[in-house]
MARVEX-852221 format. One record per residue (C-alpha): residue number from 1; residue in three letters; x, y negated, z. Coordinates in nm, 2 decimals. Last residue first. Layout:
REM residues N
R num residuo xx yy zz
R NUM ALA X Y Z
...
END
This chain:
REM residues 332
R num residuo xx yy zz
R 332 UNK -0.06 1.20 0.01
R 331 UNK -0.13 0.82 0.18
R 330 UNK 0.29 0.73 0.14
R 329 UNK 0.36 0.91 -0.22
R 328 UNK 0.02 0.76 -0.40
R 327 UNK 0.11 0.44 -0.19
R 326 UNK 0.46 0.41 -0.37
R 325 UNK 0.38 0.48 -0.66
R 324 UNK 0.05 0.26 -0.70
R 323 UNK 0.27 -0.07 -0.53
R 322 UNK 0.58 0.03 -0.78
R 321 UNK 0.39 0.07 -1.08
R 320 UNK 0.21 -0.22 -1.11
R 319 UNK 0.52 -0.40 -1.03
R 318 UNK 0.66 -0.24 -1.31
R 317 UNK 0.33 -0.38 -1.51
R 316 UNK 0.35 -0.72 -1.39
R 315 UNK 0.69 -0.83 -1.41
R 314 UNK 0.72 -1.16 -1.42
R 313 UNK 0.36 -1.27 -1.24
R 312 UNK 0.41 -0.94 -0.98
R 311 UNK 0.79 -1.05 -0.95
R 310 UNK 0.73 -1.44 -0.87
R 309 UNK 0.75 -1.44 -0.49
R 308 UNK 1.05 -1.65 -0.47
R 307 UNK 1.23 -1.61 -0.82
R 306 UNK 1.29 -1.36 -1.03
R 305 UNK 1.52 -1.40 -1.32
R 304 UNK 1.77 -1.29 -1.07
R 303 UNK 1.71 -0.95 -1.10
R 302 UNK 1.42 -0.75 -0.85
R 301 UNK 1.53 -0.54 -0.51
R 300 UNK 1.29 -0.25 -0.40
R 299 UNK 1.32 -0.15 -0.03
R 298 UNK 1.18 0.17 0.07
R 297 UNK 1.09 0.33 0.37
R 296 UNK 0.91 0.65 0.48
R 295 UNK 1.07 0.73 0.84
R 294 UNK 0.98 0.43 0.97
R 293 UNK 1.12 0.29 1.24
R 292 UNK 1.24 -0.04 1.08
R 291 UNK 1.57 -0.26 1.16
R 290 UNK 1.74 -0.12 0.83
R 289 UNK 1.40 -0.21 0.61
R 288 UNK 1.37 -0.55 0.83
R 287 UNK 1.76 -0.66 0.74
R 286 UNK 1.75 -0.52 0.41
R 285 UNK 1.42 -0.77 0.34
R 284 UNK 1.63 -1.06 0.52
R 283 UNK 1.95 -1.03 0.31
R 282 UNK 1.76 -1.04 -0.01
R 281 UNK 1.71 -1.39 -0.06
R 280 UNK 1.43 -1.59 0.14
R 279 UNK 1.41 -2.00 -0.10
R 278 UNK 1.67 -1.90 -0.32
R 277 UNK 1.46 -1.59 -0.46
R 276 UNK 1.67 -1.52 -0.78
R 275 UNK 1.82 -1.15 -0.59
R 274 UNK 1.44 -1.03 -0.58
R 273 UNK 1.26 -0.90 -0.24
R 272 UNK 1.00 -0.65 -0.22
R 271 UNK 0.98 -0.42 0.11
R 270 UNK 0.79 -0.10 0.09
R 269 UNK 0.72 0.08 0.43
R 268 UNK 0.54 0.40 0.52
R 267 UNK 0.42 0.41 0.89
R 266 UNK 0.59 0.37 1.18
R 265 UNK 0.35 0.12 1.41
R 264 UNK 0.49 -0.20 1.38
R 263 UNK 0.68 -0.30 1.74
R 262 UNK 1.02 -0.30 1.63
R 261 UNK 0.94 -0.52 1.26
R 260 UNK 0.79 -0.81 1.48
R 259 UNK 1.09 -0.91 1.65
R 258 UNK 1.24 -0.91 1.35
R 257 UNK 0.97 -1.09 1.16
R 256 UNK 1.01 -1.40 1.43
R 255 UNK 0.72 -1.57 1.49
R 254 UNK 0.70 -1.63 1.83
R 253 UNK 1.01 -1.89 1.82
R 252 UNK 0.78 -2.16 1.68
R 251 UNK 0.66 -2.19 2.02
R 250 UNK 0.27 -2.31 1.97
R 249 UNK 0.06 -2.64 1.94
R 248 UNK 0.05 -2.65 1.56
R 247 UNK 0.08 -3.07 1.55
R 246 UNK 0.30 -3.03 1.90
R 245 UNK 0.52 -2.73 1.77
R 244 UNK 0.60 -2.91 1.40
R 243 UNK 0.70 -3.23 1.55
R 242 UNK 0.97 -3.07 1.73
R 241 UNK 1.09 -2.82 1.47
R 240 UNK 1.09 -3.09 1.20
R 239 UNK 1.32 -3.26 1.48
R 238 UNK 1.54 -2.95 1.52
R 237 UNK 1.60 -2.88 1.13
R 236 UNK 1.65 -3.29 1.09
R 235 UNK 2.00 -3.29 1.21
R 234 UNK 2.19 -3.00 1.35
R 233 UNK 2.10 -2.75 1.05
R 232 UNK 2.30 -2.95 0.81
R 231 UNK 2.09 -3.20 0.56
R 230 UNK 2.16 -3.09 0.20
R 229 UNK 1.82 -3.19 0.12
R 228 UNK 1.66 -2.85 -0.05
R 227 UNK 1.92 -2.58 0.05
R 226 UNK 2.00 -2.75 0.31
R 225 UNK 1.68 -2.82 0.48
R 224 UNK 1.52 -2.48 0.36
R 223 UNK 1.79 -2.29 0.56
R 222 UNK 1.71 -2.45 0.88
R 221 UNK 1.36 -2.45 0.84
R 220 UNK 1.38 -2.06 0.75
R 219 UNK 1.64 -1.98 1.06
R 218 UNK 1.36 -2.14 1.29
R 217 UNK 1.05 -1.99 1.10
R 216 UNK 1.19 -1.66 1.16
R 215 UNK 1.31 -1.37 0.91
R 214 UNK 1.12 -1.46 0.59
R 213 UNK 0.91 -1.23 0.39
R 212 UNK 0.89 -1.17 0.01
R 211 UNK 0.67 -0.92 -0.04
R 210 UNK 0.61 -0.66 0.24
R 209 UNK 0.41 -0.38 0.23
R 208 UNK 0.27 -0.18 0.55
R 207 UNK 0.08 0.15 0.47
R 206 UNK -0.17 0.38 0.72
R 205 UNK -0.34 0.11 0.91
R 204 UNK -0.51 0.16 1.30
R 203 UNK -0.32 -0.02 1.47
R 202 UNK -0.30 -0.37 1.64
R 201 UNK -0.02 -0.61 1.75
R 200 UNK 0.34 -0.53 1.57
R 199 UNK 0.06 -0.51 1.23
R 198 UNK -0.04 -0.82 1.30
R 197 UNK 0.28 -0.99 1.32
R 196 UNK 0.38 -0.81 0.97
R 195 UNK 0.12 -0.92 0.81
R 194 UNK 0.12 -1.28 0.92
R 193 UNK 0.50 -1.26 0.81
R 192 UNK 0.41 -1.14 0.48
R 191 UNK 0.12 -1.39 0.43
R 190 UNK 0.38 -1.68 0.48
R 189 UNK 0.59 -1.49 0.16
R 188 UNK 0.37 -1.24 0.01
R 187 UNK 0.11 -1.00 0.21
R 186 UNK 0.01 -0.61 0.25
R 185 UNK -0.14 -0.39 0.45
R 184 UNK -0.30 -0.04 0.38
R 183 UNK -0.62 0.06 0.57
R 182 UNK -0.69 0.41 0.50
R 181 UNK -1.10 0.53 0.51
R 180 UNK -1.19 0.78 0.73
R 179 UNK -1.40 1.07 0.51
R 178 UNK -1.78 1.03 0.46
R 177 UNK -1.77 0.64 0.47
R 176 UNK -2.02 0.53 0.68
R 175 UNK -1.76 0.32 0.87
R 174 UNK -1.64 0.18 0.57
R 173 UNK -1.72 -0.21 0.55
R 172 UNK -1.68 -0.23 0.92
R 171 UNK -1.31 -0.14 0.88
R 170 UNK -1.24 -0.30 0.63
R 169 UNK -1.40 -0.64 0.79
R 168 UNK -1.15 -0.57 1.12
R 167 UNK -0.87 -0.50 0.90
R 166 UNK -0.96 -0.88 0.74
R 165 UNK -0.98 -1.04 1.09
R 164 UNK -0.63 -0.93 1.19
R 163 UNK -0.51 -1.04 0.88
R 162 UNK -0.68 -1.42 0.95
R 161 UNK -0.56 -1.37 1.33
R 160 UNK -0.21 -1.35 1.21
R 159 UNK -0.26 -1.67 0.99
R 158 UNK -0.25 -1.86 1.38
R 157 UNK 0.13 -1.77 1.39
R 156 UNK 0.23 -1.70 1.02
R 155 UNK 0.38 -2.04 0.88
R 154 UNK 0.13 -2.21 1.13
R 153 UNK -0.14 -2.40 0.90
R 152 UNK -0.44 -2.57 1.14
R 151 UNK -0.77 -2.44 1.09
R 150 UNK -1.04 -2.54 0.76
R 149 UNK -1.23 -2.29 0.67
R 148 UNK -1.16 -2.07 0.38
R 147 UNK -1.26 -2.18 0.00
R 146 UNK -0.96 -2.27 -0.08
R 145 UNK -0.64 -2.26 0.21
R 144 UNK -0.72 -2.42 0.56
R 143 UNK -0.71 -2.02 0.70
R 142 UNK -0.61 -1.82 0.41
R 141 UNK -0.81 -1.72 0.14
R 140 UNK -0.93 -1.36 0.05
R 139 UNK -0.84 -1.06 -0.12
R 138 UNK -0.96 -0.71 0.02
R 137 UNK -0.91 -0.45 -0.19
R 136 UNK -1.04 -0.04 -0.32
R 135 UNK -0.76 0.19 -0.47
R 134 UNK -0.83 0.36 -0.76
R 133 UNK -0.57 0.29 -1.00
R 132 UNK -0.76 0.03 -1.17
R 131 UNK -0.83 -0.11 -0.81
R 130 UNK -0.45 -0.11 -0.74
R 129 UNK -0.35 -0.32 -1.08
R 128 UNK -0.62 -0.56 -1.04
R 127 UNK -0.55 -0.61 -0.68
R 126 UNK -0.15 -0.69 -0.77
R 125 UNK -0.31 -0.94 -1.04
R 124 UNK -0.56 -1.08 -0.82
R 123 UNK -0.31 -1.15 -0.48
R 122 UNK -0.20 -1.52 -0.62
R 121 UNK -0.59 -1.56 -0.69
R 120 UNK -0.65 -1.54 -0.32
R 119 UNK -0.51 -1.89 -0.26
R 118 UNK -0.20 -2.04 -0.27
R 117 UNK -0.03 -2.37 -0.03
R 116 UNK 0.15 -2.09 0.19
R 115 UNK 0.13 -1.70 0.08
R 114 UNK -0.14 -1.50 0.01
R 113 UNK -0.27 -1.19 0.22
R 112 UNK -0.38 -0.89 0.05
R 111 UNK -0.56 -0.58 0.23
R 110 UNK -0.55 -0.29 0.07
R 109 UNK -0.85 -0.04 0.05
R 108 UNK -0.78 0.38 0.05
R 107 UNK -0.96 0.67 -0.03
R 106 UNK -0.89 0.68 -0.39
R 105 UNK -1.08 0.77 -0.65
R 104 UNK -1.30 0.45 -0.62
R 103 UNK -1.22 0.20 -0.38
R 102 UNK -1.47 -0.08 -0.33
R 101 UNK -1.34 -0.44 -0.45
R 100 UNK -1.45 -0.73 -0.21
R 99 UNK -1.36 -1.09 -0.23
R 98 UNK -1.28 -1.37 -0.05
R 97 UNK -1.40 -1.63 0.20
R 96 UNK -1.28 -1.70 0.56
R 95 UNK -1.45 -1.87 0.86
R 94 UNK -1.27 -1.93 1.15
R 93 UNK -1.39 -1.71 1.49
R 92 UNK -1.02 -1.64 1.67
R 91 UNK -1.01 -1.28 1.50
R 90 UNK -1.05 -1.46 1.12
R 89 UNK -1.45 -1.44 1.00
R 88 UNK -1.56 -1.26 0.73
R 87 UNK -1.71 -1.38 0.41
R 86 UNK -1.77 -1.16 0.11
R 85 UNK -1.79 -1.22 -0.28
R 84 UNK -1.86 -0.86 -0.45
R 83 UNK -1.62 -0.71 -0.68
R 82 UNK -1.64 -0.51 -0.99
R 81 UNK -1.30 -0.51 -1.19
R 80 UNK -1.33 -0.55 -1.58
R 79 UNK -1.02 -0.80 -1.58
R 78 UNK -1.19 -1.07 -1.59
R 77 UNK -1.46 -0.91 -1.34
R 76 UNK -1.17 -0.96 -1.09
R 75 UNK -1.18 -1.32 -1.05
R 74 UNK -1.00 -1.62 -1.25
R 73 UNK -1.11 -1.98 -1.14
R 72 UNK -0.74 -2.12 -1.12
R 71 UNK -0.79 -2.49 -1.08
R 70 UNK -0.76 -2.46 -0.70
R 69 UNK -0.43 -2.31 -0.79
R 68 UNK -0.31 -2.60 -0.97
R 67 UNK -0.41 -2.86 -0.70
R 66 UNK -0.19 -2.69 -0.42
R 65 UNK -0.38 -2.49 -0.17
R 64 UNK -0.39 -2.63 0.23
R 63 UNK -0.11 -2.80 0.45
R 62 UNK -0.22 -2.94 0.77
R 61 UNK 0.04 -2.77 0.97
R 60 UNK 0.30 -2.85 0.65
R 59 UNK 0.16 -3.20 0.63
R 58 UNK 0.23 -3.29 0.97
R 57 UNK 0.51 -3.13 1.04
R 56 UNK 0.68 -3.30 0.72
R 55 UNK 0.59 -3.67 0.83
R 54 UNK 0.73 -3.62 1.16
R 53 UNK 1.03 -3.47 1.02
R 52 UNK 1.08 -3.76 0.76
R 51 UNK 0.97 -4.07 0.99
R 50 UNK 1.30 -4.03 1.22
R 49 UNK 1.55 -3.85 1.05
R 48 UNK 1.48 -3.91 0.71
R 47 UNK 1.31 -4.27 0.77
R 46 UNK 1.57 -4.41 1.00
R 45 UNK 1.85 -4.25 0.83
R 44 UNK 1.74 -4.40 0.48
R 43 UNK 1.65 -4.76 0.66
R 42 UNK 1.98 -4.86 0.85
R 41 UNK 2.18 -4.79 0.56
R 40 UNK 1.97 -4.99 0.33
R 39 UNK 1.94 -5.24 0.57
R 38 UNK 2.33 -5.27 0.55
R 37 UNK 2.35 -5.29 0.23
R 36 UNK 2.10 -5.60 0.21
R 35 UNK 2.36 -5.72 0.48
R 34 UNK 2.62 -5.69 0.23
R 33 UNK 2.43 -5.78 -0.10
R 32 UNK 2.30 -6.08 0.08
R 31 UNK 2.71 -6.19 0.19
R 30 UNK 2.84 -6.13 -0.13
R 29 UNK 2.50 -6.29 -0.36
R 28 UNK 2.55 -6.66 -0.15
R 27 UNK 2.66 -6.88 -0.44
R 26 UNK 2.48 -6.62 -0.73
R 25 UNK 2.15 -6.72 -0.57
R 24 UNK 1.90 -6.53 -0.79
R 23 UNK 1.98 -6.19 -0.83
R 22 UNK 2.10 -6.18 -0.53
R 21 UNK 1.70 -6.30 -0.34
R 20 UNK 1.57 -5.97 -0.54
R 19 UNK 1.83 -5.74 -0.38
R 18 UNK 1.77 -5.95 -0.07
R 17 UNK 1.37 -5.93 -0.08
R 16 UNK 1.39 -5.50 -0.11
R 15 UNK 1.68 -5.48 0.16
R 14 UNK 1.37 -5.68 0.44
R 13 UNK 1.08 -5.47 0.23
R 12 UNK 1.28 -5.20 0.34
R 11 UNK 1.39 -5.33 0.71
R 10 UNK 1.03 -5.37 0.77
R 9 UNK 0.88 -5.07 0.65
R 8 UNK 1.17 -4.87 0.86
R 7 UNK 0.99 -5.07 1.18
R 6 UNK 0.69 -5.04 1.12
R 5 UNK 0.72 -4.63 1.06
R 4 UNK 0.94 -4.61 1.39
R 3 UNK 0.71 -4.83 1.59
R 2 UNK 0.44 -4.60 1.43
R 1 UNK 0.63 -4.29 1.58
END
């Protein structure tokens, strides 16, 4: 990789000189402006398909919260929701912060997990409307996202352990509890997928909710690179695939939500999706609501002025409504 980086600087700064060197020498400019060309052409494939991939792994697996959320310092209490900062630690040991809201008429706490490059702050306006309907939350950051330790970013592999951690904390937050307390799951986008893996790999909840969630990082690389580049799926989809599974050190083909959705336990569903989401579309969220075992299932479908993961910041109060509606019918 750094003979291919030296080796594309080279031929740009080699096409950056000629451009220059034809402005200049009007005698010779045909025959620079050709082999500048030339480097040109060399250079882009070189550095898309070569440097581009590598580059992309890298920062995705390393990938943390983008610089306008860590600017966001809104917490419950705005909203005139009591919560307590908490630490717990992720299944594999990693250090993750959030923060606490105890239910209150209801005997249930839901566990939010954010999606990639956010923090818990995404999750505070669905908390805010579930705690003033009663229900306790968990919101915290992801592995490598604010406050959270740092860990390597998997698009849902490794962030299953952060879920599975959280359930964990739930549950040893309300073991006194008079009456069993219900563990409801939910996540957007990345943190839907992490939800829905560990949910196929523990039990023990009583509510699975699904915002957003992709079908398999393989078909979601492929998709992104043409929808974002225009690149087909046979160029740089499998070399971001490469890089991506040495920097993360796992098969990329073990997250897969629709493996996942045939081993959840079959409890009531609610799948989000919103026909303006580009990036996942609706066809995966009627996929995983067709492919579930759940008797109690629901899919709710926004307009296309929503776009990926946008419907609780664009509709706030329907979606309000939808989470307490649906979990005061599912925990009855």
């Amino acid at each position: 990789m750094f003979v291919l980086i030296v080796l594309g600087s080279v031929l740009l700064v080699f096409a950056f000189l000629g451009g220059c060197l034809a402005l200049f020498w009007k005698r010779k400019r045909k025959t620079i402006l050709r082999r500048t060309g030339a480097a040109y052409l060399l250079t882009v494939p070189l550095l898309l398909l070569g440097l581009g991939p590598w580059w992309m792994a890298r920062f995705i697996t390393r990938a943390g919260t983008r610089a306008p959320d860590m600017r966001l310092k809104d917490t419950p209490a705005d909203s005139g929701v009591p919560f307590e900062p908490v630490q717990f630690q992720a299944s594999d040991g990693l250090t993750l912060r959030g923060w606490w809201v105890a239910p209150t008429s209801k005997n249930a706490v839901v566990l939010l997990t954010h999606g990639l490059f956010r923090n818990r702050v995404e999750m505070l306006s669905r908390a805010i409307g579930l705690a003033k309907a009663g229900y306790g939350a968990l919101l915290y950051d992801s592995r490598n996202h604010g406050a959270s330790q740092k860990g390597i970013v998997s698009l849902g592999y490794y962030e299953t352990q952060d879920v599975l951690g959280g359930m964990s904390y739930i549950r040893s937050r309300t073991e006194s509890s008079a009456a069993p307390v219900r563990i409801v799951l939910m996540g957007v986008s990345m943190g839907a997928v992490a939800t829905l893996r560990a949910a196929s790999k523990s039990n023990g909840y009583d509510a699975l909710i699904l915002d957003s969630p992709f079908g398999s990082i393989r078909e979601t690389i492929a998709h992104h690179s043409w929808l974002f580049f225009k690149l087909p799926r046979f160029t740089f989809p499998p070399l971001f695939l490469f890089w991506f599974q040495r920097f993360a050190g796992f098969d990329v083909d073990e997250v897969n939500s629709h493996d996942a959705i045939a081993h959840v336990q079959p409890v009531p569903l609610l799948i989000i999706a919103s026909q303006g989401d580009r990036r996942m579309g609706t066809d995966v969220a009627r996929q995983l609501v067709e492919e579930s075992h759940s008797s109690v299932k629901k899919i709710e479908v926004f307009g296309q002025d929503v776009g990926h993961g946008a419907a609780a910041r664009l509709h706030p109060e329907q979606y309000a409504a939808l989470l307490v509606g649906f979990l005061d019918k599912a925990l009855r």
